[in-house]
Structure formats: structure tokens, C-alpha cells
TORPA-4810 file (N, C-alpha, C, O; in nm, 3 decimals):
<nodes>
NODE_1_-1.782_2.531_2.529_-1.874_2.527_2.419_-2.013_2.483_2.463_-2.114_2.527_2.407_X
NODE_2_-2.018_2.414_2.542_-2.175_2.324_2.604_-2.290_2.469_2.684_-2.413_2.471_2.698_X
NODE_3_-2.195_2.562_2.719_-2.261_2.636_2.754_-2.328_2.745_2.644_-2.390_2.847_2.675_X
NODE_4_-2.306_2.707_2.539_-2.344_2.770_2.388_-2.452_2.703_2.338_-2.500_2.737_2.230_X
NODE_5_-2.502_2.599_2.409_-2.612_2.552_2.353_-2.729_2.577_2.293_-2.766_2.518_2.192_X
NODE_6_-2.812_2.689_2.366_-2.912_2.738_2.351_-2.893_2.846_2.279_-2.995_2.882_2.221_X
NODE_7_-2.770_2.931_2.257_-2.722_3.027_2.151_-2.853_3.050_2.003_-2.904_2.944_1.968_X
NODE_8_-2.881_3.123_1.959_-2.961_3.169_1.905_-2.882_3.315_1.845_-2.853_3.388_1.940_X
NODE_9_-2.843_3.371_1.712_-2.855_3.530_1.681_-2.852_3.555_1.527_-2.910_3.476_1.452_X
NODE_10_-2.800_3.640_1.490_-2.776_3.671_1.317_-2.680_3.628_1.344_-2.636_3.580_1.448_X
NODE_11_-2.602_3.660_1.147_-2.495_3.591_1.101_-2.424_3.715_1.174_-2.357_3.670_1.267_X
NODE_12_-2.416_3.835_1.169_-2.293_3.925_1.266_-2.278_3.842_1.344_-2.178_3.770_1.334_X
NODE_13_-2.400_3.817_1.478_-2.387_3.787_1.624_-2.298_3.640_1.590_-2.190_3.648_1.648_X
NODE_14_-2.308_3.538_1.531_-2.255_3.422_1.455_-2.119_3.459_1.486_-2.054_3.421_1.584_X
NODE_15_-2.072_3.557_1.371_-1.938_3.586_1.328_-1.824_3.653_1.476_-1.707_3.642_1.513_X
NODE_16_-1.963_3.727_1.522_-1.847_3.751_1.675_-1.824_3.678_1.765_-1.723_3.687_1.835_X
NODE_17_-1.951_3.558_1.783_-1.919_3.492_1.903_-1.807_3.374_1.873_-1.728_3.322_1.952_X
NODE_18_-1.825_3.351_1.739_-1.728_3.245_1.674_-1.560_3.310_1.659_-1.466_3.233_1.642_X
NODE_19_-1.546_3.408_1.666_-1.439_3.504_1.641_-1.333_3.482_1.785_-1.220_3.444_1.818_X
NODE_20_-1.454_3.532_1.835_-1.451_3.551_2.045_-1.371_3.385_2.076_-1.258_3.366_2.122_X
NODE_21_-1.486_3.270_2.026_-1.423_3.129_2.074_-1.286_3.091_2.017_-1.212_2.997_2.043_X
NODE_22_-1.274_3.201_1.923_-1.137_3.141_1.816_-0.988_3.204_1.884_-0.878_3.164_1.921_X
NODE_23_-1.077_3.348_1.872_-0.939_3.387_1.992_-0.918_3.336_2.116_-0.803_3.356_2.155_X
NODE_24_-0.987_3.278_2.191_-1.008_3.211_2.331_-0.899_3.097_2.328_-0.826_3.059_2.420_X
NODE_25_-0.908_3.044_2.172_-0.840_2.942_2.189_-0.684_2.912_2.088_-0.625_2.814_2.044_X
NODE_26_-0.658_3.127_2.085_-0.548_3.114_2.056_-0.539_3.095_1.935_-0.425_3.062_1.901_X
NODE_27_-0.645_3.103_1.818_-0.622_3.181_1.709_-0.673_3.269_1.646_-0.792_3.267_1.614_X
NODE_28_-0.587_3.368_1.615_-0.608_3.496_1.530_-0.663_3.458_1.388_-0.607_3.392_1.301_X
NODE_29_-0.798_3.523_1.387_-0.889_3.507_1.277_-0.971_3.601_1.256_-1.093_3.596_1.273_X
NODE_30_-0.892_3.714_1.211_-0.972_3.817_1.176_-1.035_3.829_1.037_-1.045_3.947_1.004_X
NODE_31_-1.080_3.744_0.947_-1.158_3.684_0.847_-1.307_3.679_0.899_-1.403_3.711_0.830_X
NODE_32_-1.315_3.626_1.050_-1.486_3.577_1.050_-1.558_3.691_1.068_-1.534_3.747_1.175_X
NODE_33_-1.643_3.746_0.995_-1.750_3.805_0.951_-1.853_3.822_0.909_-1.845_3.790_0.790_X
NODE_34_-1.982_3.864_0.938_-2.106_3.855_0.882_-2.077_3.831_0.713_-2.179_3.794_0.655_X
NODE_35_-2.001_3.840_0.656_-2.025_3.830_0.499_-1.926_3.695_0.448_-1.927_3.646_0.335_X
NODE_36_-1.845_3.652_0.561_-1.774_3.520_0.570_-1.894_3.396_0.564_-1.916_3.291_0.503_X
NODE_37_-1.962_3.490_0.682_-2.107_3.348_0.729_-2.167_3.320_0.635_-2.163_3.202_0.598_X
NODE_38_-2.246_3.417_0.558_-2.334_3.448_0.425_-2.248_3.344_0.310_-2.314_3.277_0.231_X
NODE_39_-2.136_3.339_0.309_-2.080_3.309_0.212_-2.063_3.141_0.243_-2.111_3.057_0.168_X
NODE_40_-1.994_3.111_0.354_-2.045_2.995_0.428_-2.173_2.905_0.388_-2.180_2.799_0.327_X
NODE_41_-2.264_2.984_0.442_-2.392_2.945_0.379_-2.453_2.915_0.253_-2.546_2.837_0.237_X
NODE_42_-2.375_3.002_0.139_-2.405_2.941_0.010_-2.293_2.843_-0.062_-2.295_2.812_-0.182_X
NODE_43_-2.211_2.808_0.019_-2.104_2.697_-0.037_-2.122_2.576_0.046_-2.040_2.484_0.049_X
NODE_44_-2.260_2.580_0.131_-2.321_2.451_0.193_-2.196_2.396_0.343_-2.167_2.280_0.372_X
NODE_45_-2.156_2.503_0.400_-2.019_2.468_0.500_-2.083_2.504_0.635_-2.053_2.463_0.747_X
NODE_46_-2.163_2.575_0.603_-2.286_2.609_0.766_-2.435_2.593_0.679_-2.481_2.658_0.585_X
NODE_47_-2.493_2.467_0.764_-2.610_2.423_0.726_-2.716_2.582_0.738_-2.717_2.674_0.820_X
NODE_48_-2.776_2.561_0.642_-2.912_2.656_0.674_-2.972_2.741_0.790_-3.034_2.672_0.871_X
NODE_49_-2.968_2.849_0.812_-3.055_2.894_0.966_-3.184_2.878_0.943_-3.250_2.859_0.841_X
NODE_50_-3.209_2.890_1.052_-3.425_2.921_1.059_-3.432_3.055_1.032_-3.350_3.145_1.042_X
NODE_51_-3.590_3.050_0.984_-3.606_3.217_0.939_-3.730_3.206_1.006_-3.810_3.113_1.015_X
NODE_52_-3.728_3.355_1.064_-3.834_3.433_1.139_-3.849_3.570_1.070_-3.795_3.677_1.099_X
NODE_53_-3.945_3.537_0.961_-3.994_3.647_0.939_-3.887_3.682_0.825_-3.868_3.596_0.740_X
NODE_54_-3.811_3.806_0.816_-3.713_3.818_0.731_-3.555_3.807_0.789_-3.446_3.822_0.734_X
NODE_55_-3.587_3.781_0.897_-3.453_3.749_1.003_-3.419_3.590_0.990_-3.487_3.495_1.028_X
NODE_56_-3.305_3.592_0.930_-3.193_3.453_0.927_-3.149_3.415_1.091_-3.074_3.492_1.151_X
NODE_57_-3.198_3.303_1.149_-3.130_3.270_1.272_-3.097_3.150_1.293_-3.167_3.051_1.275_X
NODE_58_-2.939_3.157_1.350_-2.809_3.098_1.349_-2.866_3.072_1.485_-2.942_3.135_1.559_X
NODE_59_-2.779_2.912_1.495_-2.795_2.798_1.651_-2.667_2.771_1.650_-2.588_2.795_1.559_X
NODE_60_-2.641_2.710_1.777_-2.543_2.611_1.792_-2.485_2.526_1.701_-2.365_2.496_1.697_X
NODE_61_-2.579_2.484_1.623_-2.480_2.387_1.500_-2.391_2.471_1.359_-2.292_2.452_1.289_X
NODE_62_-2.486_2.558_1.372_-2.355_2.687_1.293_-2.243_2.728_1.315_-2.148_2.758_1.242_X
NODE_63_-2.268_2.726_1.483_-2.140_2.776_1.562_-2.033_2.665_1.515_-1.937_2.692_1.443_X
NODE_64_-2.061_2.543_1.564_-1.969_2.456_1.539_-1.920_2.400_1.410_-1.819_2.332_1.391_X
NODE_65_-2.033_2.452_1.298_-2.021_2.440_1.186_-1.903_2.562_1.111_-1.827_2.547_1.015_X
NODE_66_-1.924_2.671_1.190_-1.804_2.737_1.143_-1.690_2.758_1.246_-1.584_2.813_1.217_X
NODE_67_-1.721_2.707_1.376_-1.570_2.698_1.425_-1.492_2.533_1.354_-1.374_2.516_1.388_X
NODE_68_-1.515_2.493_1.320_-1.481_2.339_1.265_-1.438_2.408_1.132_-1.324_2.365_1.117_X
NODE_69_-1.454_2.455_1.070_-1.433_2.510_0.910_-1.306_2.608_0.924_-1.203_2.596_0.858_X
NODE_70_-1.328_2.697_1.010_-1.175_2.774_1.021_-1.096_2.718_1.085_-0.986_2.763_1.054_X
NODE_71_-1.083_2.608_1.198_-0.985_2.530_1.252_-0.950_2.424_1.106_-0.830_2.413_1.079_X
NODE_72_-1.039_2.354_1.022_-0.972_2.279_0.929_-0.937_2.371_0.854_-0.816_2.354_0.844_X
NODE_73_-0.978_2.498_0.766_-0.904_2.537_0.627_-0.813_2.580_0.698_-0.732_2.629_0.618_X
NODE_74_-0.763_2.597_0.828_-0.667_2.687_0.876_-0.522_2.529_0.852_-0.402_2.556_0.854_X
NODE_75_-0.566_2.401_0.835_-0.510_2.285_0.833_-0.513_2.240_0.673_-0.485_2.135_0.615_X
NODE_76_-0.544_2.329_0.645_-0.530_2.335_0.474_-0.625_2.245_0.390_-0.574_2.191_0.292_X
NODE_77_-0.771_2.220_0.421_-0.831_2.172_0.419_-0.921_2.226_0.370_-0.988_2.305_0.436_X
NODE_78_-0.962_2.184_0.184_-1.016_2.252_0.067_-1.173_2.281_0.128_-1.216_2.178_0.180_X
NODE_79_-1.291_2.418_0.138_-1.364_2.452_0.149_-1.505_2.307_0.113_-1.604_2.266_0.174_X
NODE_80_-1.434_2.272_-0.022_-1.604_2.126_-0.055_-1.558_2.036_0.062_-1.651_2.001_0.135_X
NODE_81_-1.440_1.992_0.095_-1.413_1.887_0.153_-1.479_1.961_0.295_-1.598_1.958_0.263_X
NODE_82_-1.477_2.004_0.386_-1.499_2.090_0.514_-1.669_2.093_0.507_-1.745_2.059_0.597_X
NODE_83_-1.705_2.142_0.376_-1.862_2.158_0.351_-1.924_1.970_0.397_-2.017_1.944_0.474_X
NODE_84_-1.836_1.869_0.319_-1.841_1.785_0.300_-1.831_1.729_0.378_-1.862_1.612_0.354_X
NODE_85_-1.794_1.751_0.493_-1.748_1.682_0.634_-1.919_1.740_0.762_-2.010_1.682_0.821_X
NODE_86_-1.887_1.839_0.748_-1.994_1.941_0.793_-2.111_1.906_0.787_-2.191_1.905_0.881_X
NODE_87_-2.131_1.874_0.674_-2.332_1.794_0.632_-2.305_1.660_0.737_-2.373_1.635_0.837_X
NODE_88_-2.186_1.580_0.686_-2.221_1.500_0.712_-2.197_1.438_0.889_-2.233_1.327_0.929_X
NODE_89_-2.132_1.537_0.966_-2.117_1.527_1.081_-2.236_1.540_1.195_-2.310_1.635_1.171_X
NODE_90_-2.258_1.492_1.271_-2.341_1.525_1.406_-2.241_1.638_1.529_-2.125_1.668_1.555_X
NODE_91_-2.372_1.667_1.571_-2.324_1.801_1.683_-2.188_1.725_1.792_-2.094_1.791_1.836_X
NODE_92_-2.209_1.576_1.820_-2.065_1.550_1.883_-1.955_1.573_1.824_-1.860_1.626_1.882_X
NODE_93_-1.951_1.523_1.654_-1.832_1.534_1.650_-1.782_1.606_1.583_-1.669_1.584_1.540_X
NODE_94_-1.854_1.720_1.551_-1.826_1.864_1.496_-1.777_1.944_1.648_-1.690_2.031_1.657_X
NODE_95_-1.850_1.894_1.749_-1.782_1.935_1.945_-1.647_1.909_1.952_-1.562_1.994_1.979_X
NODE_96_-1.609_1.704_1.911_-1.497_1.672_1.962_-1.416_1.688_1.852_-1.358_1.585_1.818_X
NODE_97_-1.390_1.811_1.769_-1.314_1.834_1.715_-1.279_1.925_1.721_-1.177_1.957_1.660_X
NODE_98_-1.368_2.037_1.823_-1.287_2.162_1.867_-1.219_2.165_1.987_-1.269_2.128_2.093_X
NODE_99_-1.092_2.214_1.973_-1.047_2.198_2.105_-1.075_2.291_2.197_-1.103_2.410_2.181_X
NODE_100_-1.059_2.173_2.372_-1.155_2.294_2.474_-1.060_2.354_2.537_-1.088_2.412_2.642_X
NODE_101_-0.920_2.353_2.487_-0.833_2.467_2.554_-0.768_2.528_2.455_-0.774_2.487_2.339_X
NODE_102_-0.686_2.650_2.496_-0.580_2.714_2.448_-0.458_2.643_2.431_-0.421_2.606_2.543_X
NODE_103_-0.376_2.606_2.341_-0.251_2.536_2.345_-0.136_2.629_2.406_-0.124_2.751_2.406_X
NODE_104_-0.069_2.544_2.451_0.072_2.630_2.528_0.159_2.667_2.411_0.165_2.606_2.304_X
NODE_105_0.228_2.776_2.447_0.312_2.841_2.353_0.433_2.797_2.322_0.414_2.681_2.284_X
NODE_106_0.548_2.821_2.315_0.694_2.835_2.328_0.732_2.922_2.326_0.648_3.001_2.282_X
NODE_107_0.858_2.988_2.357_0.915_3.147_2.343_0.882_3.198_2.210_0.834_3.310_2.191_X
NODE_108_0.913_3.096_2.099_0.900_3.203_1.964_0.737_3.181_1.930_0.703_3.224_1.820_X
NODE_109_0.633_3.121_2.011_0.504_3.180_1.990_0.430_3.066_1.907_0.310_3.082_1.882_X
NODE_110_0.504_2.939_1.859_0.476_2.806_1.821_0.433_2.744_1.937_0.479_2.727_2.050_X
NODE_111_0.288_2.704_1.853_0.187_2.581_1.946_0.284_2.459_1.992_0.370_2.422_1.913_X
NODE_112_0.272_2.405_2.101_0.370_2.346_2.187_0.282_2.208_2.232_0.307_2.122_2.317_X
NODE_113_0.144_2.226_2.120_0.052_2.093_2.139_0.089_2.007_2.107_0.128_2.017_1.990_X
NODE_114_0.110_1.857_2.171_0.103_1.759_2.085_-0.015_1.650_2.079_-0.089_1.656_2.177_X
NODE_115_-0.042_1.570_2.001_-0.145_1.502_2.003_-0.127_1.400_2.054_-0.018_1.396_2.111_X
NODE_116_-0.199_1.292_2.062_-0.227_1.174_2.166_-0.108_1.091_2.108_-0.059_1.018_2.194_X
NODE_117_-0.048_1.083_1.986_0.037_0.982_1.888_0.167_1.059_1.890_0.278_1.016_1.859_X
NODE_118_0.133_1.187_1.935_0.310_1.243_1.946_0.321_1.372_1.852_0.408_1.458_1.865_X
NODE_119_0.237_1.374_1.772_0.242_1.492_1.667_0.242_1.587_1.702_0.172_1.618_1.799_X
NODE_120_0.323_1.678_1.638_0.355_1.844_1.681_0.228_1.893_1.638_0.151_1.840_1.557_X
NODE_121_0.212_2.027_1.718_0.071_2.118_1.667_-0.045_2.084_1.654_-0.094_1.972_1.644_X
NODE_122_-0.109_2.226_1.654_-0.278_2.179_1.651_-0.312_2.103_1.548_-0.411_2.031_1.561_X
NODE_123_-0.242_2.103_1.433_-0.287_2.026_1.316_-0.307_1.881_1.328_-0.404_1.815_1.291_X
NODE_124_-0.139_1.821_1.416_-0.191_1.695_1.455_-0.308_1.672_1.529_-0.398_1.612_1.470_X
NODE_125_-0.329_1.711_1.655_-0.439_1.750_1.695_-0.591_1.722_1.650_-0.683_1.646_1.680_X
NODE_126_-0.561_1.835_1.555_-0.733_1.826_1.488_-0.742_1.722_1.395_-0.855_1.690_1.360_X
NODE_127_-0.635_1.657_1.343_-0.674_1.517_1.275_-0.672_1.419_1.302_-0.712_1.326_1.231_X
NODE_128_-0.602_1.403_1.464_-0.637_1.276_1.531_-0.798_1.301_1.613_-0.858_1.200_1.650_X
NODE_129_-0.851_1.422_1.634_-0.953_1.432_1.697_-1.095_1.382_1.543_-1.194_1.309_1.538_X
NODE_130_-1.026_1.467_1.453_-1.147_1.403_1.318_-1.137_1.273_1.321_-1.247_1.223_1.301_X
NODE_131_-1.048_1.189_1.339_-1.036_1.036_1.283_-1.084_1.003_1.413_-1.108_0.883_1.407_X
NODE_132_-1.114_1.046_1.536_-1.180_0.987_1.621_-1.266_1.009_1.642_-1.294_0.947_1.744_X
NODE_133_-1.363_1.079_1.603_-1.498_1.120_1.544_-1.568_1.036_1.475_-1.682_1.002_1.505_X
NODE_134_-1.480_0.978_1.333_-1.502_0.888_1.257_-1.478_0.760_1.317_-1.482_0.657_1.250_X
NODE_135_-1.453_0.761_1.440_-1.395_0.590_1.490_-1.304_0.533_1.406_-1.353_0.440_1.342_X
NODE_136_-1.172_0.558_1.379_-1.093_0.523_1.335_-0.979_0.451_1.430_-0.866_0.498_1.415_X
NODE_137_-0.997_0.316_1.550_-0.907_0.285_1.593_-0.790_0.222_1.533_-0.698_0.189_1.608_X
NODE_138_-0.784_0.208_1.449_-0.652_0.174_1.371_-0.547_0.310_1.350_-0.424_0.306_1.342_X
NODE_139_-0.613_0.401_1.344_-0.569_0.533_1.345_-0.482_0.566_1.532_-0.367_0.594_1.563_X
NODE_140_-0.562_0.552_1.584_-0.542_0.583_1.708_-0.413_0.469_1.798_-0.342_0.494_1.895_X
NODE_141_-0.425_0.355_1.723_-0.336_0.252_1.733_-0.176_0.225_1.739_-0.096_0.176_1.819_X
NODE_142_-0.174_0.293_1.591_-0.110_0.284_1.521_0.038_0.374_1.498_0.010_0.465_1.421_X
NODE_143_0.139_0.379_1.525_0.240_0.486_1.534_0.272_0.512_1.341_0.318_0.437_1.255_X
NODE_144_0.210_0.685_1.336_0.252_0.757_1.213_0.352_0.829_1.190_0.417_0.873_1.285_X
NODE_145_0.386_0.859_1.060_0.513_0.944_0.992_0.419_1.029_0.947_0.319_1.010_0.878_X
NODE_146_0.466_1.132_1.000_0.430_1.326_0.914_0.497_1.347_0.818_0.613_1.389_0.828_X
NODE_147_0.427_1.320_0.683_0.579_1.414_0.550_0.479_1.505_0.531_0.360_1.496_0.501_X
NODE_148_0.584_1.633_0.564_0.542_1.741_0.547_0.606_1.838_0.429_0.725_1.832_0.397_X
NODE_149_0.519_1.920_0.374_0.537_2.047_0.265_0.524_2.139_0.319_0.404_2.158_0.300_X
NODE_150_0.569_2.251_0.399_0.506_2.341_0.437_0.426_2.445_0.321_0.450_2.487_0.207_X
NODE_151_0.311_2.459_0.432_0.203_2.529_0.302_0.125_2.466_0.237_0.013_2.504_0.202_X
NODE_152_0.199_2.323_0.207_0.113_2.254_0.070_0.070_2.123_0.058_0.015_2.070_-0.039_X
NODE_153_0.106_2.066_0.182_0.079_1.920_0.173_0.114_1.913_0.312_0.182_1.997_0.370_X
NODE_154_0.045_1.771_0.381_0.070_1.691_0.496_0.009_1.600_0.456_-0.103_1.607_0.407_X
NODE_155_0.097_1.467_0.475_0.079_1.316_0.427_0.084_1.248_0.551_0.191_1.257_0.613_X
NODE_156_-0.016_1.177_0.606_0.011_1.086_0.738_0.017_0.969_0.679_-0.070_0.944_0.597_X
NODE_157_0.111_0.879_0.705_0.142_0.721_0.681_0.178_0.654_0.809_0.255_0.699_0.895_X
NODE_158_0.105_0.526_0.810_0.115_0.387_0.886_0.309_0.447_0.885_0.365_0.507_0.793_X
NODE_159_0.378_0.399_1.033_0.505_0.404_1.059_0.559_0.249_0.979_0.670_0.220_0.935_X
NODE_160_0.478_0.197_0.982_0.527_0.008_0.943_0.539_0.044_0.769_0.630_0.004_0.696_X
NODE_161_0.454_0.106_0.737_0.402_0.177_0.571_0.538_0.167_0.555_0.603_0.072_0.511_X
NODE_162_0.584_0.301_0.606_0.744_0.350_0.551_0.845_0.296_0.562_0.929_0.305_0.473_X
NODE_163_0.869_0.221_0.681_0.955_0.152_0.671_0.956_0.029_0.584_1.067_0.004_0.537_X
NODE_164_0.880_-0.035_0.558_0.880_-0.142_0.427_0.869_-0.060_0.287_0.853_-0.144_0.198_X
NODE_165_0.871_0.052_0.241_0.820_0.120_0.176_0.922_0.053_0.014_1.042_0.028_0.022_X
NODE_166_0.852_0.037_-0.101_0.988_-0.006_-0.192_0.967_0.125_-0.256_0.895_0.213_-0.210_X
NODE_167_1.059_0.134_-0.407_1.050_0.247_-0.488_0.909_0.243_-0.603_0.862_0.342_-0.659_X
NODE_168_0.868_0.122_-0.615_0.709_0.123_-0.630_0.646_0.186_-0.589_0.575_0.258_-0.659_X
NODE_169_0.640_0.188_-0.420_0.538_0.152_-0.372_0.514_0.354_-0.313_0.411_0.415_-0.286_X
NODE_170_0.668_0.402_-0.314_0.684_0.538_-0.346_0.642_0.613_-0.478_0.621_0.733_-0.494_X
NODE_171_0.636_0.542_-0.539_0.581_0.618_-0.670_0.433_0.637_-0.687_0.374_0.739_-0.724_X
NODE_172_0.376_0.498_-0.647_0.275_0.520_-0.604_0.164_0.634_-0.595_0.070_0.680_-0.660_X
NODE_173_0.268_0.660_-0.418_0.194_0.772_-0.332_0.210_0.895_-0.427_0.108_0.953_-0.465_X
NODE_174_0.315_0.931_-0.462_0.369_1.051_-0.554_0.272_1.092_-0.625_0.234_1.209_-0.622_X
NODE_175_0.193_0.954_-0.739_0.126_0.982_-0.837_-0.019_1.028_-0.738_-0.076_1.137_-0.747_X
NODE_176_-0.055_0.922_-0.653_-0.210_0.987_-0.560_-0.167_1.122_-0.530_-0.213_1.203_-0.610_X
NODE_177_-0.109_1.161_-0.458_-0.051_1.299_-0.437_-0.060_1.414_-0.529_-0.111_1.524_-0.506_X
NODE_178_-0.003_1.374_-0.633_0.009_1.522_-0.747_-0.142_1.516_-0.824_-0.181_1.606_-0.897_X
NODE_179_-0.221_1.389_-0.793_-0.378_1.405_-0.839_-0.431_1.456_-0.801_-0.492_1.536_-0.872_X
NODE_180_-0.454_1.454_-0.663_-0.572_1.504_-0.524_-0.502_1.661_-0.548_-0.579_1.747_-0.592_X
NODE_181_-0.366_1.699_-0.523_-0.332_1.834_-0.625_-0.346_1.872_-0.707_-0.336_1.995_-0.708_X
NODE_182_-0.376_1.810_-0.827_-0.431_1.866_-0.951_-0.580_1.879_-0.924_-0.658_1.930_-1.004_X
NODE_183_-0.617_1.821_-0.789_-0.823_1.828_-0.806_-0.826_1.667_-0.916_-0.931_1.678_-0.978_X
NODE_184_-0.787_1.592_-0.941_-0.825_1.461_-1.004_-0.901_1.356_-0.947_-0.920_1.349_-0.826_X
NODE_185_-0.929_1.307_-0.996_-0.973_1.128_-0.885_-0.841_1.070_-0.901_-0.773_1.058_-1.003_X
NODE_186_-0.820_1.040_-0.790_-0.689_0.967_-0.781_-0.680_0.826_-0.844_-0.768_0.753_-0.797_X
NODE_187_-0.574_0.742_-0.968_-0.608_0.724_-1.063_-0.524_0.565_-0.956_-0.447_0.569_-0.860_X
NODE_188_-0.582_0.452_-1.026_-0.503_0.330_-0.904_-0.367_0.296_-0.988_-0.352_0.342_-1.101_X
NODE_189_-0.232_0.184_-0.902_-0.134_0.150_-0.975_-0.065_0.178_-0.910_0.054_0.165_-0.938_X
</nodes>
């Protein structure tokens, strides 16, 4: 990616070279497109280009602004929230959240990554690399439980969390859970 620095083009040239880095690194994303970028751009998820004249031109922080956006929604990770991450990130750690290799396979074609804490897949991956972006050493510390939904949810919890966990303290999470699913503010109790 460092050698992308000076990168400069339109939203096409955008959409292929970002396409190009995605397959490089082993995922199929045939979505990114000049009218993906455009669209990008008005839901605030790739900051603004410079304009020359009547020509829109895309840098380096686009790049990473939309390779960071299809590696998270690809982690199921709602478009405002990604936009929301995006503004508020710097060029490192919109960097150290893409990964700089291809993950190894397995025979049936499942990512064979694990992350620094033990987690299967790129997903673990890209959310121990966000929380270390954010400096989250308690995160990095700390041994987690994956409850997983496939499709529809991934819940990371403190390992100490669950095991003390009462039927309170489960109901709890349940209720934050089916809020942040409904789109709510998650309500306290």
C-alpha cells in the first residue's frame, strides 16, 4: 500500500485500483465501481476529492477510505458506522487496518487467518487491527468469546465476562443486542 502514496486518478481509476488491491488480498469484490465510489462519496464514507477544473481527483486517502469500507461492510458493518469511522480516522489507521497479505486458505477455500487473540478469520483480524488503531490495550490483553450469528451478529465479550455471566446479566446483553438491531439507542438496565 505505501507504494500508493502519491496515487492520484478518477473515481473509475479509484474503483480499479481498489478492486486490483482487494483481489490481491483474496477478496472477490466485484461491486467496486465508478458508481460504487460516487455513491461512497455522497454517504460521506470516502472523504471529498480535489477538483481540477471539472475533473473529480481521488488520492491515497480514498483508496484507503474505500479499501477500509469493503473490508468492514464485508464484516457486517452498517455503511453510517464505516462513514463514521472513516471521517474520523487518520491515514495510519485506516493503513493498519488493511491487511498487507493474502490469508492462507484451507482445502474447502476458508480463510485459515487467525488473529493475534486466536480468532478465526479475517473478521477477527480486522477487529483486533480497528481496536488497535483505537489503542485499545485492554482489548489486546485480554482473552475473548466470539458469539456468533452467522450473517447477523458477532458479539465479542471479555472471556472473565462469560464466565461470571448471571441470567441478569444475560438479559442484559440480549436487550443491547435486539436495540443496536432494531437501529435504537441502546436503552441501560
Amino acid at each position: 500500500m505505501s507504494d500508493d502514496r502519491d496515487w492520484h486518478g478518477t473515481a473509475a481509476e479509484l474503483a480499479a485500483l481498489a478492486g486490483e488491491r482487494l483481489e490481491s488480498l483474496g477478496f472477490d469484490d466485484d461491486k467496486v465501481n465508478e458508481r460504487l465510489v460516487r455513491y461512497y462519496v455522497s454517504e460521506r464514507v470516502l472523504s471529498r476529492p480535489r477538483r481540477e477544473g471539472r475533473e473529480a481527483l481521488f488520492g491515497y486517502r480514498q483508496l484507503l477510505e474505500l479499501l477500509a469500507a469493503r473490508l468492514l461492510s464485508r464484516d457486517g458493518w452498517p455503511l453510517a458506522k464505516i462513514a463514521s469511522w472513516n471521517q474520523g480516522a487518520d491515514e495510519r489507521a485506516l493503513s493498519d487496518l488493511i491487511p498487507e497479505r493474502k490469508p492462507p486458505r484451507d482445502a474447502a477455500g476458508r480463510t485459515e487467518e487467525r488473529s493475534e487473540s486466536g480468532t478465526a478469520g479475517i473478521a477477527g483480524a480486522l477487529t483486533e487491527r480497528l481496536m488497535a488503531a483505537h489503542q485499545c490495550p485492554a482489548f489486546e490483553a485480554e482473552p475473548m468469546v466470539r458469539i456468533r450469528v452467522p450473517g447477523v451478529l458477532e458479539l465479542l465479550l471479555p472471556a472473565a465476562e462469560v464466565r461470571s455471566m448471571t441470567g441478569d446479566k444475560a438479559e442484559r446483553y440480549a436487550r443491547l443486542v435486539r436495540d443496536v438491531l432494531r437501529g435504537m439507542k441502546p436503552t441501560d438496565g
